[in-house]
C-alpha positions as CSV (number, residue, x, y, z in Angstrom):
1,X,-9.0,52.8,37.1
2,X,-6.6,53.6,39.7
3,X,-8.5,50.9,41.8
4,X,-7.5,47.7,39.2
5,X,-4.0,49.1,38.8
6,X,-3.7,49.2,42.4
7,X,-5.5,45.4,42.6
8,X,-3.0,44.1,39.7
9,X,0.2,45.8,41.4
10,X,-0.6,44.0,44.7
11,X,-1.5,40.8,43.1
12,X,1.9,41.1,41.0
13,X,3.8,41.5,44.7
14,X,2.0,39.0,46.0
15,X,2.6,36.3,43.3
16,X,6.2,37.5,43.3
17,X,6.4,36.9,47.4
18,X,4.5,33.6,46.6
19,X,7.4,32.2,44.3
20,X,10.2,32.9,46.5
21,X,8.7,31.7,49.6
22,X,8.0,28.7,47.4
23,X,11.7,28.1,46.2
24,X,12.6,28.1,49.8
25,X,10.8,25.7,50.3
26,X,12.3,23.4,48.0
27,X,15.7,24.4,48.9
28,X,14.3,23.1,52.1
29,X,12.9,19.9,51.1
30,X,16.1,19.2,48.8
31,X,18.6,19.5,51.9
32,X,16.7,15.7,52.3
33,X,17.1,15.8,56.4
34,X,13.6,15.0,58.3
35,X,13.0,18.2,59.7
36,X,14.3,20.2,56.9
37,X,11.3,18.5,54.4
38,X,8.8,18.5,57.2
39,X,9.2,22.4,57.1
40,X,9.6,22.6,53.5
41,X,6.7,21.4,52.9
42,X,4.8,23.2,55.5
43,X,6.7,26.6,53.7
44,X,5.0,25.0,50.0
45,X,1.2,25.4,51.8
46,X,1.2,28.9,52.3
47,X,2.0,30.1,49.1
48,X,-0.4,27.0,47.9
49,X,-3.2,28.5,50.0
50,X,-2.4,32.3,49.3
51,X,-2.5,31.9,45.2
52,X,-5.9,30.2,45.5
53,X,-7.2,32.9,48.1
54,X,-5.6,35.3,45.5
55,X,-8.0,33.7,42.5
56,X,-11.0,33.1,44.2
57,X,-10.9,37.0,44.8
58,X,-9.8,38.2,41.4
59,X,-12.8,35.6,40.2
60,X,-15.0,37.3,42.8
61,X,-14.0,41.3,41.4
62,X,-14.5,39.8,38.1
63,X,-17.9,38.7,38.6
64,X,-18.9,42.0,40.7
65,X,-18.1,44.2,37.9
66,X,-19.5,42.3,35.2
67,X,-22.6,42.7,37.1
68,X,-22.6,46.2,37.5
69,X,-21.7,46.8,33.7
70,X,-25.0,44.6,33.1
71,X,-27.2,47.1,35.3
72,X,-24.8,49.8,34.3
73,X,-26.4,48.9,30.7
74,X,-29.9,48.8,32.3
75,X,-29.8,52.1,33.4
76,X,-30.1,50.8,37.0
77,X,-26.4,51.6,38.9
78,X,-27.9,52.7,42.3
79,X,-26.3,56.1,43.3
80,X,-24.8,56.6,47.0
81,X,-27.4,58.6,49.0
82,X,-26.2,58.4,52.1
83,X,-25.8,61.3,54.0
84,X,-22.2,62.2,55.4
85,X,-21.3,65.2,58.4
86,X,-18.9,67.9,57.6
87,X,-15.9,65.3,58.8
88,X,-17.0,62.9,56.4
89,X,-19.1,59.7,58.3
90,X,-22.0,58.6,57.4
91,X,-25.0,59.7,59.1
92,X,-26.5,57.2,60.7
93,X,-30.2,57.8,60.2
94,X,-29.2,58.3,56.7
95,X,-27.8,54.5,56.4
96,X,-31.1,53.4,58.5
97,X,-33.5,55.1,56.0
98,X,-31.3,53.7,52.5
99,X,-30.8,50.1,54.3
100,X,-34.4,50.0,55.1
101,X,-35.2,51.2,50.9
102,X,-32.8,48.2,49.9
103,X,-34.2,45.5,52.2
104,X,-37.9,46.5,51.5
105,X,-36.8,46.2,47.9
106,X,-34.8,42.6,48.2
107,X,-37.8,41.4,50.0
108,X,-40.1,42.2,47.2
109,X,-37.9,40.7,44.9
110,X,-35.8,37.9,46.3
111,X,-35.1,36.2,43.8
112,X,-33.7,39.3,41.4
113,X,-29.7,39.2,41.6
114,X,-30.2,43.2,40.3
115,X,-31.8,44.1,43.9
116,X,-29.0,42.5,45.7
117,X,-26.6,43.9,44.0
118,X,-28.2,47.6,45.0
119,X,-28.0,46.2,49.0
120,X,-24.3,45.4,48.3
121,X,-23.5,48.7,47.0
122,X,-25.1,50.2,49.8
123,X,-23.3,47.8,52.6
124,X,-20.5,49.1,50.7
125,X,-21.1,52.6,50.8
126,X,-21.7,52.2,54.7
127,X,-18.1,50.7,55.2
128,X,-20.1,47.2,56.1
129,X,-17.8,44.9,54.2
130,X,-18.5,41.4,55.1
131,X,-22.4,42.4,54.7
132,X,-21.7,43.8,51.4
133,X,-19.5,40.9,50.2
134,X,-22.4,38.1,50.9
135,X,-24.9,40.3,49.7
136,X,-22.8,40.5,46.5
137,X,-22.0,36.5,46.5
138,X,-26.2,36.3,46.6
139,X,-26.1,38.3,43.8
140,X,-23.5,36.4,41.4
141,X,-25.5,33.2,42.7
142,X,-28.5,34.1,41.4
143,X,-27.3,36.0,38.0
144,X,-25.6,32.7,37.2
145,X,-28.4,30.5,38.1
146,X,-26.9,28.6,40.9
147,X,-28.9,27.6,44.2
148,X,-28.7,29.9,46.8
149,X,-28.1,29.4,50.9
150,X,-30.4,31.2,53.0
C-alpha cells in the first residue's frame, strides 16, 4: 500500500511540474518573437514526452499486478528464497542456484507468461531491474496473446 501511494504522489508532482513547464511554454510561444516560439515549443516536448513516459509506466504497474493477483488466485506467487548475509545482500550462490530454478523452469515452459513472471520476481528480488522489467514485458506479452521478440 504504501508503494501505490508513494507511485500516485510522485505521479501527482510530476503532472503538476508537467503543467507549469507547459504554460511556460506558451507564455513563450505567445511573446510571437522567432526565438521565443522556437524555445516554446522545444519547452511543450518535454512535458509531451514525460506524461506519455508517465502512462506507459502506470499501464506497465497496472498490467504487473493484475498478473500477480491472477497467480496470486492460482496459488502460484513465488516466495523470495534468496539468501541474504547478516548486512543484508544477497548471497550470491543463493541468486545462482534460484536464477538457475527459474530459467530451467522458463525453458520448459516458454510459452507460459506464469513462469516468466516467477523469473521477474526473482530479477527483482536480486536488484536486476532492467532483467526483471523484460522478463515481466515477456510475461504481459504472452498473458495478453501478443507475439513475442526473442
Amino acid at each position: 500500500m504504501r508503494a501505490k501511494i508513494t507511485y500516485v504522489v510522485t505521479a501527482a508532482v510530476l503532472v503538476v511540474y508537467f503543467v507549469l513547464v507547459g504554460s511556460r511554454g506558451v507564455m513563450l510561444i505567445e511573446t510571437g518573437t522567432p526565438v521565443t516560439v522556437a524555445l516554446g515549443a522545444a519547452v511543450l516536448v518535454l512535458p509531451l514526452i514525460g506524461l506519455w513516459f508517465l502512462w506507459k509506466s502506470t499501464q506497465f504497474v497496472r498490467r504487473a499486478n493484475q498478473l500477480a493477483a491472477e497467480l496470486d488466485a492460482e496459488g502460484g506467487l513465488p516466495v523470495d528464497e534468496l539468501r541474504r548475509t547478516p548486512a543484508g545482500r544477497i548471497d550470491r550462490d543463493s541468486a545462482d542456484e534460484v536464477f538457475a530454478r527459474r530459467r530451467a523452469e522458463t525453458e520448459d515452459a516458454p510459452d507460459d507468461w506464469r513462469t516468466w513472471f516467477r523469473l521477474a520476481v526473482a530479477y527483482h528480488d536480486a536488484r536486476d531491474t532492467p532483467r526483471a522489467r523484460k522478463a515481466m514485458q515477456h510475461a504481459i506479452a504472452l498473458h495478453d496473446g501478443k507475439p513475442v521478440r526473442a
